[in-house]
C-alpha positions in Angstrom: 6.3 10.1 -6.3 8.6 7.2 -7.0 8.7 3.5 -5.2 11.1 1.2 -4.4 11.0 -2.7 -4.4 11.4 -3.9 -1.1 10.9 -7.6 -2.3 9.6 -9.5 -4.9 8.0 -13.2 -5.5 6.7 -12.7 -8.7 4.7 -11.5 -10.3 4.2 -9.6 -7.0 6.1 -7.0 -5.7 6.0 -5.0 -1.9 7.3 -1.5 -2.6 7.9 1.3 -0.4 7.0 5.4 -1.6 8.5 8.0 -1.0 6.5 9.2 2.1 6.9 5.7 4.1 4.1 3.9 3.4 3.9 0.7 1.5 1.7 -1.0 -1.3 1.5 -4.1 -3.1 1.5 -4.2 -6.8 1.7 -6.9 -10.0 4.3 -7.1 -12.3 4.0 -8.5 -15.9 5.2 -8.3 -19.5 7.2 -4.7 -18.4 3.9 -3.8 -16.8 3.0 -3.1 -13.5 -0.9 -3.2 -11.8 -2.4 -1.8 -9.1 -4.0 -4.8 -6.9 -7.3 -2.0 -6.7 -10.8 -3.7 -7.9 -11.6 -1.5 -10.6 -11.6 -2.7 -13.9 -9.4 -1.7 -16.0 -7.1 -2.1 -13.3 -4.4 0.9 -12.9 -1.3 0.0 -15.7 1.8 1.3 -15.9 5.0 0.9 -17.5 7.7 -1.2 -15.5 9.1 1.3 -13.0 9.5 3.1 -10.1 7.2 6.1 -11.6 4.9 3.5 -12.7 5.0 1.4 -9.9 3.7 4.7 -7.6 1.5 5.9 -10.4 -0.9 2.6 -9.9 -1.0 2.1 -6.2 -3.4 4.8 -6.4 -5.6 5.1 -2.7 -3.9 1.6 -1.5 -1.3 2.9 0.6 -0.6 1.0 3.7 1.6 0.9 6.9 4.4 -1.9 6.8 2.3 -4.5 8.4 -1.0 -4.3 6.8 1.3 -4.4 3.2 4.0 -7.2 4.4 0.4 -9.3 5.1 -1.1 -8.8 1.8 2.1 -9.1 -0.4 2.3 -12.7 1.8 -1.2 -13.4 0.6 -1.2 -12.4 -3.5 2.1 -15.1 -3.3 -0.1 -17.7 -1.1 -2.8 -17.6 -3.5 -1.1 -16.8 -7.2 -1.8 -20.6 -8.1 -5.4 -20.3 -7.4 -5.5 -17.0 -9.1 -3.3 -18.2 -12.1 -5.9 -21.2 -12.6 -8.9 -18.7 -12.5 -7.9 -17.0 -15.8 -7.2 -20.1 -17.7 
C-alpha cells in the first residue's frame, strides 16, 4: 500500500492510503514515524511506501485524522522541549 500527503506542518504529515482512510505520521532526517506508542516507534524511509509501512493499526476516517494531525502541530513545541 502506498500514501499520499494530504498536508503537511512539519515535522507532521496527514496522509491518505490507498483504501481511503487516513493517518498521521512524523517526518524527520528522510525518515518517517508512525505516531503508535510502542517503542521503537515504526521507521521508515521517506516515502509513500514508508509512509504506509508505519501507520501500522492507526488508520482513521477523515475526521478523527484531520483532528489529531491539528493536535501533533498544536503541541510540537511542548513535545520538542520534552526531548531536550
Amino acid at each position: 500500500m502506498n500514501a499520499q500527503v494530504v498536508e503537511e506542518v512539519r515535522p507532521y504529515r496527514l496522509i491518505r492510503g490507498q483504501d481511503g482512510r487516513y493517518a498521521v505520521v512524523e517526518a524527520r532526517c528522510g525518515q518517517v514515524y508512525g505516531l503508535d506508542c510502542e517503542h521503537p516507534r515504526p521507521v521508515a524511509s521517506d516515502s509513500a511506501l514508508g509512509m504506509a509501512s508505519v501507520v501500522g493499526r492507526g488508520w482513521l476516517d477523515f475526521d478523527h485524522a484531520n483532528t489529531l494531525f491539528g493536535r501533533m502541530v498544536e503541541m510540537e513545541e511542548h513535545y520538542s522541549q520534552m526531548l531536550r
